[in-house]
N, C-alpha and C positions, 0 to 999 in steps of 0.2 A: 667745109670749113677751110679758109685757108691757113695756111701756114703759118704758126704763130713764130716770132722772133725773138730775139732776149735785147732787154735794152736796161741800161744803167743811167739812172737819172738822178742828176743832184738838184739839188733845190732851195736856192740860197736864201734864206731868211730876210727880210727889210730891216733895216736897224730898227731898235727899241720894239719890238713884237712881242717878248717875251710872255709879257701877261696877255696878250692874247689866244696865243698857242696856247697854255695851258690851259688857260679858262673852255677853249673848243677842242683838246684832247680827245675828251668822250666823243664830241658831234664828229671828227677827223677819223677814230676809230670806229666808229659805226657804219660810217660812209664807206671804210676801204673793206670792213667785215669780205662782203659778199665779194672784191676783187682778190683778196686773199682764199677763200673758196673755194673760188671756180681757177686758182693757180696765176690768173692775171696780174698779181703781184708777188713776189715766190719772197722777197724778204722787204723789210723798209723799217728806219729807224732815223735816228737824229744824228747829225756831224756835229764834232766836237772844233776848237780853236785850240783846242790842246787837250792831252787827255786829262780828265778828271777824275779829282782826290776822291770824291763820295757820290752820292746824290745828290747831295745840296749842290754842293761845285757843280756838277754837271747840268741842270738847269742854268746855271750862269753864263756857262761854255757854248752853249749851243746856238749854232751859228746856219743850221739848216737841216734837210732831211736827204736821206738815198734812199730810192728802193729799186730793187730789180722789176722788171717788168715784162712781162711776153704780150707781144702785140702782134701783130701782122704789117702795121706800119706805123712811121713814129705820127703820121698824124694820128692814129689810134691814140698813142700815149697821151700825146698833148690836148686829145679829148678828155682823157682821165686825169692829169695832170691841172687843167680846166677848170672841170667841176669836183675837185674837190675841196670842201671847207676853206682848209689854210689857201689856197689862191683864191677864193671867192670874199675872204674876212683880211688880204689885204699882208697876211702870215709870209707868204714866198716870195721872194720877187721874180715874177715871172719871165721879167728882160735878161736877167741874169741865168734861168735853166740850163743844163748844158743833158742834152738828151743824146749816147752814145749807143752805138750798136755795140755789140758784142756775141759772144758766144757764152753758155755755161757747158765745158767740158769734164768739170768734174766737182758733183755738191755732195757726195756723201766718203768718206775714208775706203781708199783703194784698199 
């Protein structure tokens, strides 16, 4: 197996998507199940335009997704990045991804 890497990826939403993101939540969470698993996705959640008041507000706010990701290389990620849901239903806009290397040197309280 080679070397897996950590890679930070944001993922800018297309204007006016909202209702579709949600309505494919479940289909988006079942997809990534198995990359959460086996560790190839280590966190992922939605970016804000400002933080938000409640939950309501926060559906309103949301302007895209992050997740960390261990791949071996960024063509990996942009495999999985690819085929999932929100980029296949039109949710991300894929021109705009910004897919960064990085390091995790510290995920749990020293």
């Amino acid at each position: 197996m080679s070397e897996q890497n950590d890679w930070l990826v944001r993922l800018p939403d297309h204007p006016n998507v909202l209702a579709t993101r949600i309505e494919n939540r479940p289909l988006h969470l079942s997809h990534n199940k198995p990359h959460f698993e086996s560790g190839k996705i280590a966190f992922g959640g939605p970016i804000y335009s400002s933080q938000p008041k409640d939950l309501e507000d926060s559906f309103k706010k949301i302007i895209g997704s992050i997740h960390l990701c261990k791949a071996a290389t960024e063509e990996e990620v942009w495999d999985m990045v690819r085929d999932d849901p929100y980029a296949k239903l039109g949710v991300w806009n894929l021109d705009e991804v910004v897919i960064t290397p990085m390091k995790v040197f510290v995920s749990q309280p020293l």
